[in-house]
C-alpha positions as CSV (number, residue, x, y, z in Angstrom):
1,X,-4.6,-7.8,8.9
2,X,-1.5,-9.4,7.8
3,X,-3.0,-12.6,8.7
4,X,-5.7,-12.1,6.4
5,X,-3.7,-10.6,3.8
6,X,-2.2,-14.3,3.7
7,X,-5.0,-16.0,3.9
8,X,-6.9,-14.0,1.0
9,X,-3.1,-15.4,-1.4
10,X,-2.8,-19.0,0.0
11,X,-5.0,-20.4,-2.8
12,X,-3.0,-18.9,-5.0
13,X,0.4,-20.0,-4.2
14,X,1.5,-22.3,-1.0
15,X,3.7,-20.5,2.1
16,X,6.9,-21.2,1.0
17,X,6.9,-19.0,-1.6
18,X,5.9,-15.7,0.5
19,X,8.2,-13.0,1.5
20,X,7.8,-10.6,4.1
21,X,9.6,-7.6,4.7
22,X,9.0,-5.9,8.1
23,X,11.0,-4.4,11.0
24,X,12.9,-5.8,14.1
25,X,9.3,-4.7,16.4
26,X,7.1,-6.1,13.9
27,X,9.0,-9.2,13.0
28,X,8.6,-11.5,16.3
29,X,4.6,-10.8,16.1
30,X,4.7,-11.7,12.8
31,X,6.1,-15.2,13.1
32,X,3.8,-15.9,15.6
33,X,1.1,-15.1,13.3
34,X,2.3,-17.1,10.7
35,X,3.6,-19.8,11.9
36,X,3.9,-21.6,8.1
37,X,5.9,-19.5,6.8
38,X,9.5,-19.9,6.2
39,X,11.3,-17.8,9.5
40,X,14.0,-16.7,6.8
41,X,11.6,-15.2,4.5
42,X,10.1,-12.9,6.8
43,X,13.1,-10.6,6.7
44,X,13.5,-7.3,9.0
45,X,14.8,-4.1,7.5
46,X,17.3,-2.7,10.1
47,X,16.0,0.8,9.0
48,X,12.8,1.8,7.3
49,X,13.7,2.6,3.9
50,X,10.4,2.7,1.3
51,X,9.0,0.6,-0.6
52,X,11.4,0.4,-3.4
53,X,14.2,-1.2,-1.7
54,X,12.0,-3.6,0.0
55,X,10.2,-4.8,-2.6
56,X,13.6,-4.4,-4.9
57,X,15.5,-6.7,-2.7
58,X,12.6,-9.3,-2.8
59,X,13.2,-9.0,-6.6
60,X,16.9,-9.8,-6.6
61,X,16.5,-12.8,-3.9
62,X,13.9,-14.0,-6.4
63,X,16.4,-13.4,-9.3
64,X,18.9,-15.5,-8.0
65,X,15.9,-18.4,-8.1
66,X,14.0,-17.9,-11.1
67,X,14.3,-14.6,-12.8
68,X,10.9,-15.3,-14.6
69,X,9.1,-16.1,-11.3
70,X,6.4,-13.4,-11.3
71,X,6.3,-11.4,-7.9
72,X,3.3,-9.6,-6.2
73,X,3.2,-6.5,-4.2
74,X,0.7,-6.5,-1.8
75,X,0.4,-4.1,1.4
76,X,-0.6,-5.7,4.8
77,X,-3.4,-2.7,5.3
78,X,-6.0,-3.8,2.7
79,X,-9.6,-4.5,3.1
80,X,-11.0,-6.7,0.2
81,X,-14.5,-7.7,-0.1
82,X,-15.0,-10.0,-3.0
83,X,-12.1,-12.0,-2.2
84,X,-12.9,-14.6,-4.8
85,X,-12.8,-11.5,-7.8
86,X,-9.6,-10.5,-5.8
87,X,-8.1,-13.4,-6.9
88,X,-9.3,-14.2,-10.7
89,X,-7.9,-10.7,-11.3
90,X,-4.6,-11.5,-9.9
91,X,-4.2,-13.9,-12.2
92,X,-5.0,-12.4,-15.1
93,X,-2.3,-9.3,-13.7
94,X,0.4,-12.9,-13.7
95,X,-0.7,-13.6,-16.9
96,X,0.3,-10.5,-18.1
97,X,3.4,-10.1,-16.1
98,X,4.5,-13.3,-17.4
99,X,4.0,-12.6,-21.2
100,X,6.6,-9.8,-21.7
101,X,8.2,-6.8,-19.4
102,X,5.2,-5.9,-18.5
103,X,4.7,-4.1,-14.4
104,X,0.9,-4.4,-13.3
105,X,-0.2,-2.0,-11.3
106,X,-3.8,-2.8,-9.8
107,X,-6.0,0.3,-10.0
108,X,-9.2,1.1,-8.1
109,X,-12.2,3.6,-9.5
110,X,-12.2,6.4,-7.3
111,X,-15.2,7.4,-5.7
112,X,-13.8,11.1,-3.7
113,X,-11.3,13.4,-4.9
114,X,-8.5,12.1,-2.5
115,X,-5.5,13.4,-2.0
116,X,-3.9,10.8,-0.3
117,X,-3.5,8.2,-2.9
118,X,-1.5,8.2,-6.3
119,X,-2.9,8.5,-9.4
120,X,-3.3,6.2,-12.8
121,X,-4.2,8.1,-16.0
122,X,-5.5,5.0,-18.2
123,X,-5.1,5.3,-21.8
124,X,-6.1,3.0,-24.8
125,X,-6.7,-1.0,-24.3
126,X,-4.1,-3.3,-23.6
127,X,-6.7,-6.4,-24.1
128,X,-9.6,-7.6,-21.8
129,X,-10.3,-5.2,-19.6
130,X,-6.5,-4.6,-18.8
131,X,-5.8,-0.6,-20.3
132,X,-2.6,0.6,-21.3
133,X,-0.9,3.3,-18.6
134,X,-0.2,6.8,-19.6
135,X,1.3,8.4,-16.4
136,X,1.4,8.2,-12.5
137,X,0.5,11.4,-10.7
138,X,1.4,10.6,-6.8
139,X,-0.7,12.6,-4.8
140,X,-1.9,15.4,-6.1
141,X,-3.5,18.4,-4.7
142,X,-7.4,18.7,-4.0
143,X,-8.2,20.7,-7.3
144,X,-6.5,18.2,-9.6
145,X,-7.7,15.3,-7.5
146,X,-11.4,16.4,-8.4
147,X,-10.6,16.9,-12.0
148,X,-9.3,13.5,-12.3
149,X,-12.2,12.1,-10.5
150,X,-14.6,14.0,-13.3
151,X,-12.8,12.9,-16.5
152,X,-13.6,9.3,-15.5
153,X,-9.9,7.6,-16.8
154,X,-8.2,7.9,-13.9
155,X,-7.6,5.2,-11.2
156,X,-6.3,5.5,-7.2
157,X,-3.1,3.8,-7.2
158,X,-3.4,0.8,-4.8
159,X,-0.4,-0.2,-4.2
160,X,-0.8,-3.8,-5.3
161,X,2.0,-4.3,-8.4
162,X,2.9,-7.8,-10.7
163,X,5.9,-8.0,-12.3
164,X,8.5,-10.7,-13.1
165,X,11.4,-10.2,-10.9
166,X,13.9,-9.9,-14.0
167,X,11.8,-7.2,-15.1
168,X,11.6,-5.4,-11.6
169,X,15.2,-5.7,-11.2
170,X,15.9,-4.7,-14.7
171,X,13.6,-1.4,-13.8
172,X,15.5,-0.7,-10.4
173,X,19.2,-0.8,-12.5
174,X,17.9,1.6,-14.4
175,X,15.7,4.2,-12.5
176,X,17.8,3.5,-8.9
177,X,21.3,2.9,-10.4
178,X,22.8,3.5,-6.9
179,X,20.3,1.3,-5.0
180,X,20.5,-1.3,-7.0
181,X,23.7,-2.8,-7.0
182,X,23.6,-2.7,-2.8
183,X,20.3,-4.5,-3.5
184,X,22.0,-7.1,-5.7
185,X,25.0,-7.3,-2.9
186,X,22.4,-8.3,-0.1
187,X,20.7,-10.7,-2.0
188,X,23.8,-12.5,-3.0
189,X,24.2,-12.9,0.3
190,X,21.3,-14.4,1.7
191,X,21.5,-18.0,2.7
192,X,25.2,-17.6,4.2
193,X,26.4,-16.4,7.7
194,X,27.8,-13.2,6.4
195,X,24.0,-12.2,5.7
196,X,23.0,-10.5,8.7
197,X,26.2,-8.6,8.7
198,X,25.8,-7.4,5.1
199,X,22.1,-6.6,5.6
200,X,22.4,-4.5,8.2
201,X,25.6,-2.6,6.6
202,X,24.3,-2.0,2.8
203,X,20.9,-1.8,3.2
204,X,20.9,2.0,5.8
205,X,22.8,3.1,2.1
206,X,19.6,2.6,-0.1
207,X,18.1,5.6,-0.8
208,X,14.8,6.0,1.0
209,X,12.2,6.1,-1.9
210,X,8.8,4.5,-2.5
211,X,8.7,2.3,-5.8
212,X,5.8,4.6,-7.1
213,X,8.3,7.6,-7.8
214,X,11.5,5.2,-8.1
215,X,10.1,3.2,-11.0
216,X,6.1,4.1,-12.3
217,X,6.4,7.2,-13.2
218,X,9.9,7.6,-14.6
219,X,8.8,4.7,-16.7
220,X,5.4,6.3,-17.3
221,X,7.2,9.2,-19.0
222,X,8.4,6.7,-21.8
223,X,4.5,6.8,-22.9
224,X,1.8,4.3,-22.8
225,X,3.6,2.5,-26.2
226,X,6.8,2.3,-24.3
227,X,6.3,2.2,-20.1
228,X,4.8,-1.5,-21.0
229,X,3.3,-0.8,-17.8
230,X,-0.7,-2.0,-17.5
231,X,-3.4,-1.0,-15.2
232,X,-5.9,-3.8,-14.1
233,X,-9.3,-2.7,-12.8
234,X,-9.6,-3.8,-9.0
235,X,-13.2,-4.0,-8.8
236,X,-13.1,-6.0,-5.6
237,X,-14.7,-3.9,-2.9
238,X,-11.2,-2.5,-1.8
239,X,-10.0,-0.1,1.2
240,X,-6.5,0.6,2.6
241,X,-7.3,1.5,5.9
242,X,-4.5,4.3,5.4
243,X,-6.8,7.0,6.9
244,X,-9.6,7.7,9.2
245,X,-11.6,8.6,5.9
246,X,-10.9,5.2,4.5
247,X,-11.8,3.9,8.5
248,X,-14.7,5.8,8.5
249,X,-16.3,4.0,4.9
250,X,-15.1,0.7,5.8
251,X,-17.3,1.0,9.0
252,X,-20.0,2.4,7.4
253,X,-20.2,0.0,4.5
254,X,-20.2,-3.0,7.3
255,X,-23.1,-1.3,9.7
256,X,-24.9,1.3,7.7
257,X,-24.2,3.8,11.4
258,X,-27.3,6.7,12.4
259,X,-26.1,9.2,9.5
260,X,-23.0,8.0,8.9
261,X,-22.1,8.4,11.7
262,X,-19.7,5.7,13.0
263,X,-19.1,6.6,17.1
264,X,-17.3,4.4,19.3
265,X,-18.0,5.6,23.1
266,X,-19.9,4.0,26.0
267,X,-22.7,5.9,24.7
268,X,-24.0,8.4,22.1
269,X,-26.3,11.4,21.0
270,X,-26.7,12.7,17.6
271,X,-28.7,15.7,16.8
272,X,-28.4,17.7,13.5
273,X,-24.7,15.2,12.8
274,X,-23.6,13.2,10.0
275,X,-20.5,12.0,8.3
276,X,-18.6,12.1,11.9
277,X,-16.3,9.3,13.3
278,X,-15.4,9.6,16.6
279,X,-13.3,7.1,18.8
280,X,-13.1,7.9,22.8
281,X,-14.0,4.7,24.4
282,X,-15.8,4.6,27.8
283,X,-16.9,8.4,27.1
284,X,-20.2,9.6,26.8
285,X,-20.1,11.2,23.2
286,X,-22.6,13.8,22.0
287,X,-22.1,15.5,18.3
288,X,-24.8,18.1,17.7
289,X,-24.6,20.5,14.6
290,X,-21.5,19.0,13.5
291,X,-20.6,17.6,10.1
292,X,-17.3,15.1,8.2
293,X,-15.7,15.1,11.7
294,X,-12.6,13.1,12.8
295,X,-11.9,12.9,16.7
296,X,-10.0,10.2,17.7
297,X,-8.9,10.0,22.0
298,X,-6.5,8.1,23.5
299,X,-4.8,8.6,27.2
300,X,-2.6,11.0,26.3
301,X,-4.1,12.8,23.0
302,X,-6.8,14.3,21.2
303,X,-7.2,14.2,17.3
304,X,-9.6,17.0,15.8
305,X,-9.9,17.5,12.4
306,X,-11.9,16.9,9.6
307,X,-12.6,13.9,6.8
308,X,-11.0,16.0,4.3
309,X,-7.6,17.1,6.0
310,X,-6.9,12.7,7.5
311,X,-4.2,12.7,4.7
312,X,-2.4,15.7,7.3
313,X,-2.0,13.5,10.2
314,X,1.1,12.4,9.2
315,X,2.4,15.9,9.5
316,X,1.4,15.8,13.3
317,X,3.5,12.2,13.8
318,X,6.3,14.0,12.1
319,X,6.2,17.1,14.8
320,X,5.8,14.1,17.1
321,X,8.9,12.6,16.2
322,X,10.9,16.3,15.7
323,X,10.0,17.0,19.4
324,X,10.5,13.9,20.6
325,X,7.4,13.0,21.7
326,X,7.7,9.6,21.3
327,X,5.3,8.8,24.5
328,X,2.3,10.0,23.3
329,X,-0.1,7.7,21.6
């Protein structure tokens, strides 16, 4: 997916301007999959830290550059359909980026109460069909997620940001005072020998935080006047893949399954079943009188639950990891 994730941008800009920040597993696969892009700009984190100090640090190697050079966020998990859409609006979120202090923050219509993703609360126009941002609600809970889904002004964060990387590491100095400088010191860095050294000692000291609660929606709170922070409509056919809900539509929108459901076995029987995706390859997989399923087998687990609980998993990879279970797949 990272390939195509590439491929969907490379109109837009050539390879030697893209960054990728990754891990030390991640990072030799990577290279092989991209074999035009610059080896030191696909840059491994020596611990996992959130997206704020990743994409912060791209923002102050960028800084040293070009500080108006306008820099994209884009996660590696993303479906897209209308990839030509995809594009026009990125360049009207540039536009914008470019023209003042101004963070964009692509937003998708929601079509479920989910749970999973943050929230944009639009408020009056910004110009085109760009709105002004009131506030960022990350995650919320089921009840609010429906209510927001009903008063028709609110938007699923997608994770997908424009800003120029002054005014990125402008907003990191002053929401992540402590990050920042050790972002700043890394970056300075970059290009000499004493890099790897200083990478791997500052950056374990950044404080493990995604950008959406480091930066949106402190700056949110200044008010839609004030936050200069703009929500584009991403009305491009988009899916993260982030959960087996999102895996379940993303299957169903490409092969329309019996019911919706989307079954992946040696072969199948449905009676009285819809809404179910189930993965046990080579079984023999019958669903009768069961509806919104998720059962996912692999050779040494079982996942049962339902399509409105997926946002939970991570809770079981977290008991995973407290037990050390680190065998299991």
């Amino acid at each position: 997916m990272i390939q195509q994730t590439v491929a969907r941008l490379l109109p837009l800009t050539p390879p030697q301007r893209f960054w990728i920040i990754t891990n030390d597993d991640l990072r030799p696969t990577i290279l092989k999959q991209l074999p035009k892009l610059p080896k030191l700009q696909v840059l491994a984190e020596p611990v996992g830290r959130n997206t704020a100090p990743a994409i912060g640090l791209a923002a102050f190697l960028l800084l040293r550059k070009d500080p108006n050079a306008v820099l994209g966020m884009f996660p590696s998990d993303h479906v897209i359909a209308d990839e030509k859409r995809y594009r026009a609006t990125i360049q009207r979120g540039v536009e914008i980026a470019a023209a003042a202090e101004n963070i964009v923050v692509l937003g998708v219509r929601p079509n479920r109460a989910e749970t999973g993703y943050g929230y944009i609360e639009a408020g009056g126009a910004f110009g085109g069909d760009a709105l002004r941002v009131r506030r960022f609600t990350e995650k919320p809970d089921a009840d609010k997620a429906a209510a927001f889904v009903v008063a028709g002004n609110y938007f699923w964060n997608s994770g997908m940001f424009l800003w120029s990387a002054r005014t990125l590491a402008n907003a990191l100095r002053e929401h992540l005072p402590k990050t920042a400088p050790i972002l700043q010191e890394i970056a300075a860095a970059y290009g000499t020998r004493k890099f790897a050294a200083t990478f791997r000692k500052l950056y374990p000291k950044c404080e493990n935080i995604s950008v959406d609660y480091a930066v949106l929606e402190p700056r949110s709170a200044k008010g839609e006047r004030s936050s200069n922070i703009v929500c584009l409509p991403a009305d491009f056919g988009w899916n993260d893949l982030g959960s087996w809900t999102a895996l379940h539509e993303h299957h169903a929108a490409k092969s329309s399954p019996l019911e919706g459901n989307f079954i992946n076995g040696a072969d199948f029987f449905v009676l009285n079943a819809t809404g179910n995706y189930v993965h046990a390859p080579g079984k023999f997989i019958a669903t009768v009188g069961v509806n919104d399923l998720v059962i996912v087998e692999t050779e040494d687990a079982l996942l049962i639950t339902t399509r409105q609980h997926t946002q939970d998993v991570g809770k079981v990879v977290k008991y995973l990891d407290e037990k050390k279970l680190h065998r299991l797949t």
